[in-house]
N, C-alpha and C positions, 0 to 999 in steps of 0.2 A: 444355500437354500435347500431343504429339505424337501425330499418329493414323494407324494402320494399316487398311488392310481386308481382308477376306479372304470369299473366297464362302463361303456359308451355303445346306444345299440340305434342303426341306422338303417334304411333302406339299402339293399347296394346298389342304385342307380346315385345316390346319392355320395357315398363315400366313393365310388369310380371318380366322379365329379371332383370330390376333394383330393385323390391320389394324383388325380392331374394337377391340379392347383401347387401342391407341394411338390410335385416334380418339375413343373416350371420354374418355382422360386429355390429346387434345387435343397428342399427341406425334405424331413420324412414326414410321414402324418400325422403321428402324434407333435412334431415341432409344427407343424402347417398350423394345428387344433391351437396349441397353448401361446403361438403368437396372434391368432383371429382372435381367441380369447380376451386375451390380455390391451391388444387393441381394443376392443367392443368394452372391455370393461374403462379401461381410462375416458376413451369419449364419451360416457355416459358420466363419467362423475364417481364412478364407486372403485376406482383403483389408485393412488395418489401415483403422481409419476417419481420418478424413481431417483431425481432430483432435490423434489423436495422432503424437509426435514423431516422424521419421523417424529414420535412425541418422545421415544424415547433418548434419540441424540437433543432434543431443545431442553437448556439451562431454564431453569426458575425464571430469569428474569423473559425471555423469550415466551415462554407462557403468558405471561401477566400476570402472575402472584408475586 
């Protein structure tokens, strides 16, 4: 998977908040960010899980054409 970065600009009451959070679960921040991410985005519907097929591994017939 190819990775991009991009600035992220926060209060620091806020990111202290989050450096704890990732030290608890023993991640660094930017992994604490792209697993709450990634979480937020699946239960909402706009990330498919990682499980199921993409369009590009499904055969024709899996499609429906």
């Amino acid at each position: 998977m190819a990775r991009t970065s991009f600035l992220f600009r926060t209060d620091p009451k806020t990111l202290d908040a989050f450096r704890r959070w990732a030290d608890d679960e023993f991640r660094s921040v930017n992994g604490q960010l792209e697993f709450v991410l990634r979480k937020a985005l699946r239960d909402a519907g706009r990330l498919p899980s990682e499980n199921a097929p993409s369009d590009e591994n499904q055969s024709d017939d899996d499609k429906g054409t």
